[in-house]
C-alpha positions as CSV (number, residue, x, y, z in Angstrom):
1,X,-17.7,12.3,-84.8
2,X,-20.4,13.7,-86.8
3,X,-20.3,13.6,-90.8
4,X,-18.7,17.0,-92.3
5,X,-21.8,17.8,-94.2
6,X,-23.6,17.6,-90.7
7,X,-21.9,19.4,-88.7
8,X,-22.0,22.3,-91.6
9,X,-25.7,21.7,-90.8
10,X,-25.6,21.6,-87.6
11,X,-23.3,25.5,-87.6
12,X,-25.6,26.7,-90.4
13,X,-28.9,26.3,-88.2
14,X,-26.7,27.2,-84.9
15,X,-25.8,30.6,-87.0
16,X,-29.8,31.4,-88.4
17,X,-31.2,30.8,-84.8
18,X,-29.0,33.1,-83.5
19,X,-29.6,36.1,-86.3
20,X,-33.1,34.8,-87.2
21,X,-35.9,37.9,-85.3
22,X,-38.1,36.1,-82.5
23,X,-35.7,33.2,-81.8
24,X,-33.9,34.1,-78.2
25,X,-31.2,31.9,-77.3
26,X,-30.2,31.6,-73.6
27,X,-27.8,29.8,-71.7
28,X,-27.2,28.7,-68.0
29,X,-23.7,30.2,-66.3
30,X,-22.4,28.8,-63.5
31,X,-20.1,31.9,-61.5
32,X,-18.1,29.9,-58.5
33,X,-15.7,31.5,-56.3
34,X,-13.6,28.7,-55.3
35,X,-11.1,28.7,-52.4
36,X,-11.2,32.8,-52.1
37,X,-13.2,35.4,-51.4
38,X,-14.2,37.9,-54.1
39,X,-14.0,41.2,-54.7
40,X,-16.2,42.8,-58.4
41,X,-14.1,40.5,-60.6
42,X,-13.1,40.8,-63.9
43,X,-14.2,37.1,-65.5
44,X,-13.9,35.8,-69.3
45,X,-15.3,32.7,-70.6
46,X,-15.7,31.5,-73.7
47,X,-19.3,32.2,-75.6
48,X,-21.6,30.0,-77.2
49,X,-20.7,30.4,-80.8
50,X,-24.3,31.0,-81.6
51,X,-24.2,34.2,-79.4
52,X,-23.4,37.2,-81.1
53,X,-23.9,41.1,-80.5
54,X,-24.8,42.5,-77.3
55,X,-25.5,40.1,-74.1
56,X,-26.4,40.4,-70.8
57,X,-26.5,37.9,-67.8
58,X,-29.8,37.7,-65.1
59,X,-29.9,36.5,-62.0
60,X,-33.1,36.8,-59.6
61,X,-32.7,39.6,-57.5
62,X,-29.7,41.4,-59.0
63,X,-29.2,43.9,-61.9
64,X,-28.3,42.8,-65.1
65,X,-24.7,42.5,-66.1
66,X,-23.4,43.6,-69.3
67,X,-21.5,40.7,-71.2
68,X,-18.9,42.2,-73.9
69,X,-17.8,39.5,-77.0
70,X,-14.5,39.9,-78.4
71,X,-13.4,38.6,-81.8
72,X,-11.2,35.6,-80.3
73,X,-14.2,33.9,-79.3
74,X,-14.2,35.3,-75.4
75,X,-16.7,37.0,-73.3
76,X,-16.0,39.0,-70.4
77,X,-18.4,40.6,-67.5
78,X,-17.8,42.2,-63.8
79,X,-18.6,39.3,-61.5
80,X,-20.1,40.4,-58.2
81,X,-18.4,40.1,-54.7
82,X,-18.8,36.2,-53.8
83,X,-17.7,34.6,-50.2
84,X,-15.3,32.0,-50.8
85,X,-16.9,29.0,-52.0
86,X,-20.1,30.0,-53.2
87,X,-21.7,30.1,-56.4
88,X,-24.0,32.1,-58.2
89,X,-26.2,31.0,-61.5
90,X,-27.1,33.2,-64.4
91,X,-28.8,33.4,-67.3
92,X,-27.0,34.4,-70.4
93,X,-29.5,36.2,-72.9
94,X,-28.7,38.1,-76.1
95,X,-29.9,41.7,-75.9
96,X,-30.8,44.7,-78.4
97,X,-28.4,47.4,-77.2
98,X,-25.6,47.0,-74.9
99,X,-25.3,49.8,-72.4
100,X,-22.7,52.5,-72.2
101,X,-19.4,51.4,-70.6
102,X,-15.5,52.2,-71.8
103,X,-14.7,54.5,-74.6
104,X,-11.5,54.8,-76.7
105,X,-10.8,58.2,-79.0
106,X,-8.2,59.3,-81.1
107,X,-6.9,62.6,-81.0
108,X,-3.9,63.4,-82.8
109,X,-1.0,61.6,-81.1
110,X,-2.7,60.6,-78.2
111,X,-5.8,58.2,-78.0
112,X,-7.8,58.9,-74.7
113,X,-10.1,56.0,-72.6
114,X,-12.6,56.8,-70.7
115,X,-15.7,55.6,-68.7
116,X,-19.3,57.9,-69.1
117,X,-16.8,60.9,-69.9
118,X,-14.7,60.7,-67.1
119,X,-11.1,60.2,-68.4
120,X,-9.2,57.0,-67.2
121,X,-5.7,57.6,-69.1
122,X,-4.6,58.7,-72.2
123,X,-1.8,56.8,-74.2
124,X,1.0,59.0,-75.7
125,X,1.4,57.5,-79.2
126,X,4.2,59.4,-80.7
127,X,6.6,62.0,-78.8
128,X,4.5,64.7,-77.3
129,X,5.5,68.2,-76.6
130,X,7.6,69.1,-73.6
131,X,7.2,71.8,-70.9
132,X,8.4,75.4,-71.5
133,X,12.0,75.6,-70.9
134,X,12.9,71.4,-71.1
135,X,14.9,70.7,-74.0
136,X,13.3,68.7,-77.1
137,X,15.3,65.7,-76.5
138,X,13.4,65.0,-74.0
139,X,10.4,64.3,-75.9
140,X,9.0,60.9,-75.9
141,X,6.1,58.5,-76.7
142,X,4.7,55.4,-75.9
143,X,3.5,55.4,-72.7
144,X,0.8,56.4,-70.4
145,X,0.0,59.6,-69.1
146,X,-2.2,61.5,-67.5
147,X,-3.6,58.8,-65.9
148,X,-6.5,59.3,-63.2
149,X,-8.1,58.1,-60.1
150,X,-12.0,57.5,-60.6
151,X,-12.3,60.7,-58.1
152,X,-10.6,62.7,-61.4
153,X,-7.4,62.7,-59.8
154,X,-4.0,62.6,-61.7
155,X,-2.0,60.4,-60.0
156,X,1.0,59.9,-62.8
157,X,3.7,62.8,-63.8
158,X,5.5,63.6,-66.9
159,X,8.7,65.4,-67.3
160,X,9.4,66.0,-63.4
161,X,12.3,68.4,-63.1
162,X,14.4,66.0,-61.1
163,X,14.2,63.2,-64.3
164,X,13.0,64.8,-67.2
165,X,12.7,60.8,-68.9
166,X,10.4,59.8,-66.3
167,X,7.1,59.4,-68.0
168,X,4.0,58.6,-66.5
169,X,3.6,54.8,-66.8
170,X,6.4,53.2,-69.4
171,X,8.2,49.6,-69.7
172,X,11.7,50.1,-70.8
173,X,15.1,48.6,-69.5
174,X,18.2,50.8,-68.3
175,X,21.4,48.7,-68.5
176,X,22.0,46.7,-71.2
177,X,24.1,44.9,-73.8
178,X,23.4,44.8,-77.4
179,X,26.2,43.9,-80.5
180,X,28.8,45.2,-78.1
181,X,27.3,48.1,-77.2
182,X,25.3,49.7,-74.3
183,X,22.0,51.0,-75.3
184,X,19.8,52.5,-72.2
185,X,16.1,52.7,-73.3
186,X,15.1,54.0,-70.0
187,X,16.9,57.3,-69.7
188,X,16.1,59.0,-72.6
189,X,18.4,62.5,-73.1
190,X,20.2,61.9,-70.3
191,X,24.0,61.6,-70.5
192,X,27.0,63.3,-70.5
193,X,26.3,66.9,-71.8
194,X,22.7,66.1,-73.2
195,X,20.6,68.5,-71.1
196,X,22.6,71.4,-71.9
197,X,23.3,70.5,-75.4
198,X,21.0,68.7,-76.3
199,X,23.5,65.7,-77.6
200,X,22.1,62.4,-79.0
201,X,20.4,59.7,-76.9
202,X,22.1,56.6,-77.2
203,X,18.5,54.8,-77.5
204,X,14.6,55.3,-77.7
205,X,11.3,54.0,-77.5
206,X,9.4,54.8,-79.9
207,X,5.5,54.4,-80.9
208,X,5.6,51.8,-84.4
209,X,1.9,51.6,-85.2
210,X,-2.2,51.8,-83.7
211,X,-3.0,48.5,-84.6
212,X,-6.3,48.6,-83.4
213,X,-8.6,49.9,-80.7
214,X,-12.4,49.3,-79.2
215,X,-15.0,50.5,-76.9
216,X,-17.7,48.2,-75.1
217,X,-20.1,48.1,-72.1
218,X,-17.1,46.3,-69.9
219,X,-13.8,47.0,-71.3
220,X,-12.1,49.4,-73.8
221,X,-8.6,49.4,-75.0
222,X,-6.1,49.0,-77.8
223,X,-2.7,47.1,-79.5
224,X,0.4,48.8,-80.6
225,X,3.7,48.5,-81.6
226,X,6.6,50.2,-80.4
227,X,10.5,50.0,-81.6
228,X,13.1,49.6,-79.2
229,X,16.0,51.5,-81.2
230,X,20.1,51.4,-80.7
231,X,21.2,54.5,-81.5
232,X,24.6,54.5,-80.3
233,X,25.7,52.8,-83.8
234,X,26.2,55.0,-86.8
235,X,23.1,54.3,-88.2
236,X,19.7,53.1,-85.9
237,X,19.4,49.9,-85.2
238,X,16.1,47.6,-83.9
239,X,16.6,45.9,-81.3
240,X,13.3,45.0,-80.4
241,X,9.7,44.7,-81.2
242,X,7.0,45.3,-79.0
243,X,3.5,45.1,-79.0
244,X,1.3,46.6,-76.4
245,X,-2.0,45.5,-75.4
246,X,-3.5,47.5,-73.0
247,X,-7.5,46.6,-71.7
248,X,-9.6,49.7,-69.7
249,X,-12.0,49.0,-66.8
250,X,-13.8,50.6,-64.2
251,X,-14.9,49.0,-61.6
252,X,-17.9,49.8,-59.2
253,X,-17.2,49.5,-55.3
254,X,-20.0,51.5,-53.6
255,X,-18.3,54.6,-52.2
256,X,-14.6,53.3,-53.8
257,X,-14.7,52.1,-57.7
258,X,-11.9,51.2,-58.9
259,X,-10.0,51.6,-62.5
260,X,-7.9,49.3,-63.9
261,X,-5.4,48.8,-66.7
262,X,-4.5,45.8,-67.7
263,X,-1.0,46.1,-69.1
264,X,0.4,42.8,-71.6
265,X,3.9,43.6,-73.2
266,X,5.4,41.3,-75.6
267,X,8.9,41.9,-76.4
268,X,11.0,39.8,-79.6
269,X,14.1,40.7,-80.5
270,X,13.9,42.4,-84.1
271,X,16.9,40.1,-85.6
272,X,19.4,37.8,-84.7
273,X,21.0,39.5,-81.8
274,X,19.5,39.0,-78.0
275,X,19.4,42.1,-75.7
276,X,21.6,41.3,-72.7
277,X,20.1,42.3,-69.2
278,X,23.0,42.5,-66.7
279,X,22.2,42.7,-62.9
280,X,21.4,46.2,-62.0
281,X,18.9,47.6,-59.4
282,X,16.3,49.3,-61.9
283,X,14.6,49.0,-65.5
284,X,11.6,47.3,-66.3
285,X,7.9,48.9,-66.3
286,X,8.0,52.3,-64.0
287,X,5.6,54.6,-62.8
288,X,6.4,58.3,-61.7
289,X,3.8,59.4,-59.5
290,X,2.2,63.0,-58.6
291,X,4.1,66.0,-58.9
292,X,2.1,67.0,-55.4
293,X,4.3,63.3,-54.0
294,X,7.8,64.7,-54.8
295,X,8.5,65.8,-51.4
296,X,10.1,62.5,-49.4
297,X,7.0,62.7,-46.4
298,X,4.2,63.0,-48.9
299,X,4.5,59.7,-50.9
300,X,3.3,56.4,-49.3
301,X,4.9,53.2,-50.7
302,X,3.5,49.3,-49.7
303,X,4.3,45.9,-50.5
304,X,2.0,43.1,-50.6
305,X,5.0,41.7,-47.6
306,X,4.3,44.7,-45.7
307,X,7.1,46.7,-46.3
308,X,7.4,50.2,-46.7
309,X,9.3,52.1,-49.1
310,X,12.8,51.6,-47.0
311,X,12.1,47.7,-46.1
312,X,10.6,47.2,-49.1
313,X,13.1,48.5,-52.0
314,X,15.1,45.7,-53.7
315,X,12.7,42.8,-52.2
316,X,9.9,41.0,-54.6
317,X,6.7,41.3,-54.0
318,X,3.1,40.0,-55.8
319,X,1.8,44.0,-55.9
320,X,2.8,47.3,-54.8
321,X,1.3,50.1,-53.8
322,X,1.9,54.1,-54.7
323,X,-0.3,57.0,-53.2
324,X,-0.7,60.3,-51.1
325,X,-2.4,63.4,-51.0
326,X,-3.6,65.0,-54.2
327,X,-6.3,68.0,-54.8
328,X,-7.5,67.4,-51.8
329,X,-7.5,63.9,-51.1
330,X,-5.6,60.6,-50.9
331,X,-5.3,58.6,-54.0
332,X,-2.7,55.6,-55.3
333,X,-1.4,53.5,-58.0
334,X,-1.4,49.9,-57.0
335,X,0.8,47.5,-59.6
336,X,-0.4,43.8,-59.4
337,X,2.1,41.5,-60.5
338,X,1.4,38.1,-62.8
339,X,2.3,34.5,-61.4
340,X,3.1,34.3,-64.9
341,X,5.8,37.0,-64.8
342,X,9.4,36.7,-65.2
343,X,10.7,35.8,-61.9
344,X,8.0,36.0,-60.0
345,X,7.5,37.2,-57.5
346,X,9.3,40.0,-59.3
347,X,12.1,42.3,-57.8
348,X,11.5,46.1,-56.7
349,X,12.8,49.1,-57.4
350,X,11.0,51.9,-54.9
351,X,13.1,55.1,-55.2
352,X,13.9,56.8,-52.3
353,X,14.6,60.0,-53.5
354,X,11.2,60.6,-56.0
355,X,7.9,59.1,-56.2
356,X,8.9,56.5,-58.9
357,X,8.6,52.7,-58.4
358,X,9.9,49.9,-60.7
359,X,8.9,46.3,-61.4
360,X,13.1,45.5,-61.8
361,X,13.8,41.8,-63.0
362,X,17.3,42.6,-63.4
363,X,18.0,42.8,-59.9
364,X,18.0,39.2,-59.7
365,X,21.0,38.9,-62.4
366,X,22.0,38.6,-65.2
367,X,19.9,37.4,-68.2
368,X,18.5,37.9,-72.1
369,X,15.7,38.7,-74.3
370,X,16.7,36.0,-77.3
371,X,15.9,35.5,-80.4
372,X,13.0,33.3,-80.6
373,X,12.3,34.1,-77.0
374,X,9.5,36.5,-76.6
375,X,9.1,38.2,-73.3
376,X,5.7,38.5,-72.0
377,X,5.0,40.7,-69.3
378,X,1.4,40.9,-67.4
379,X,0.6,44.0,-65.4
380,X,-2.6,45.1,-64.0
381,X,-2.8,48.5,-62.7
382,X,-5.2,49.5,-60.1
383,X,-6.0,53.7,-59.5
384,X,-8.3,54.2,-56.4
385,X,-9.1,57.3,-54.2
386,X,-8.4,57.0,-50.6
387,X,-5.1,55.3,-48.8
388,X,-3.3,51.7,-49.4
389,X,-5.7,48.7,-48.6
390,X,-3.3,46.1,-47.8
391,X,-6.8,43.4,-47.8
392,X,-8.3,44.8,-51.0
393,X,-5.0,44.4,-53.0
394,X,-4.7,41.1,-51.7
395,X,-8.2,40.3,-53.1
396,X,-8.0,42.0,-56.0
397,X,-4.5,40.0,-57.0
398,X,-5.9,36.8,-56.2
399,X,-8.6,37.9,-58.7
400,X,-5.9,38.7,-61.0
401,X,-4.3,35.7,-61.2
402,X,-6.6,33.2,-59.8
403,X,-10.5,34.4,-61.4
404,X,-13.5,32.9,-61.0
405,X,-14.4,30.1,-62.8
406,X,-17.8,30.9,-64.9
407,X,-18.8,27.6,-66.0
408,X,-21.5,28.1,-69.4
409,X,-24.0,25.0,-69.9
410,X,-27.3,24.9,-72.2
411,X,-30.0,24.6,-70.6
């Protein structure tokens, strides 16, 4: 091991070659694409620490690729198709100006991503207004809607007549058990006389803080935090603490790109008391699709077994698939499961009555969020124009939860 007062030398030179005008640093990057084929891939490594600002990698024959740092030390580019087992070499270079990619703004309550001013989604940050005649306890935050395909399509709903709580894409759980009472997070204003009187919920959701949010040349996102609250008690009580961290993409694919969400929730329990989960068929993260899906025939449902919506409700699955017709053309919702996951491959709920799909741990049993205990749930939510492509989603999942290995070397 090197003396301390070296190695401070050692970073200290690292640090002025790297800043210092007319010294470009490069490195050699190794892409392989192991036992799999490979659709565009979303790939992080860890950079150089001398690297900082905008990057780009090179390879003979190809475009440049955009390289986006983050502040944990990480880099992340869109790896090119690759057939399974081969490998492609790059050179890493720091550049002047990165190129125009994934945008976040603020406006208001809601904070909108987008790619070259085509919306992807916006996230509903505290309770937004409801539709003309729905009563106001049915206003609600944190989650995401509208959300759209990259051929401008909305694909998610909000407030459907049939289930005014359904909202767009949300994680929340329906039957529970908390200090002896029942708290359900997922239907919020329903109950017993609620839509005509508009009586208390007996729990919510709701948007804590924007702890931060970025734009970048690859990816674009934010972290919250949202309160999960008992309010059945005589006063409101936290149950638990979520953060949200949610990472934009868009993805090229010739005459079908892709965008994609990439969903981590982290849930702790805000004191000393665990959230029971008894069995039950439903509650976890949900998407309500289209309005223009509502009718039974016009929604198409797909496992990555196979099944359909019938044959495919209460089984588990590594991804699932939501779509149909909308303004004109097909579009879908595809939600890619993480090995990582609770349970995996995780239980699903895929309603038969309404285009609405669940990710359902619960249905396996009973269990807990405990103190101590975080739960940490990994989505990544594909939107693409056209019908269900049982082979793409199968490649895309693997390079979900399998990447590509980008090995970095100097030269």
């Amino acid at each position: 091991m090197k003396p301390p007062i070296y190695r401070s030398a050692l970073l200290l030179l690292a640090l002025a070659c790297a800043t210092r005008p007319g010294i470009a640093a490069e490195w050699q990057l190794a892409l392989r694409a192991g036992d799999h084929e490979r659709s565009t891939a979303i790939v992080r490594f860890a950079a150089p620490p001398a690297l900082r600002g905008p990057a780009q990698l090179e390879s003979a024959g190809r475009a440049p690729l955009p390289v986006q740092l983050d502040d944990a030390g990480g880099a992340t580019f869109l790896a090119p198709p690759l057939a399974r087992g081969a490998t492609l070499r790059f050179v890493l270079k720091a550049v002047e100006k990165a190129p125009a990619g994934i945008s976040t703004e603020v406006s208001g309550d809601v904070l909108k991503v987008s790619a070259g001013g085509q919306q992807i989604f916006t996230y509903q940050m505290a309770p937004g207004p409801v539709p003309e005649g729905v009563l106001p306890i049915f206003r609600h935050g944190a989650h995401l809607h509208p959300v759209f395909s990259p051929g401008g399509r909305l694909v998610t709903a909000d407030h459907p007549a049939d289930h005014r709580w359904h909202r767009g894409i949300w994680l929340a759980w329906t039957s529970t058990g908390f200090e002896g009472r029942k708290p359900d997070f997922w239907n919020l204003g329903k109950g017993e006389g609620a839509e005509k009187s508009g009586a208390m919920q007996t729990a919510d959701v709701r948007f804590e803080a924007l702890d931060f949010q970025w734009s970048g040349p690859v990816h674009g996102g934010f972290v919250s935090r949202h309160r999960f609250l008992d309010l059945t008690g005589a006063e409101a009580t936290d149950v638990l603490h979520e953060i949200w961290d949610v990472t934009a993409y868009r993805l090229p694919g010739g005459d079908r790109p892709l965008h994609v969400i990439d969903l981590i929730s982290t849930q702790a329990c805000a004191g000393d008391s665990p959230l029971k989960l008894p069995k039950y068929h439903y509650g976890g993260l949900g998407v309500r699709g289209s309005e223009r899906w509502n009718p039974v025939d016009a929604v198409s449902m797909l496992t990555s077994n196979g099944d359909d919506r019938v044959k495919g409700d209460g089984t588990k699955a590594k991804w699932l698939w939501l779509g149909g017709e909308v303004e004109g053309g097909s579009s879908g919702i595809a939600v890619l499961i993480h090995p990582a996951n609770f349970r995996f491959p995780q239980p699903l709920r895929l309603n038969p009555k309404n285009p609405q799909i669940c990710i359902a741990p619960s249905q396996e049993g009973d269990w807990a969020i405990a103190p101590g205990r975080p739960l940490v749930s990994r989505y990544r939510i594909v939107i693409a124009d056209g019908p269900a492509d049982a082979a793409l989603l199968d490649r895309l999942w693997i390079d979900y939860a399998e990447p590509p290995m980008a090995e970095l070397a100097t030269p």
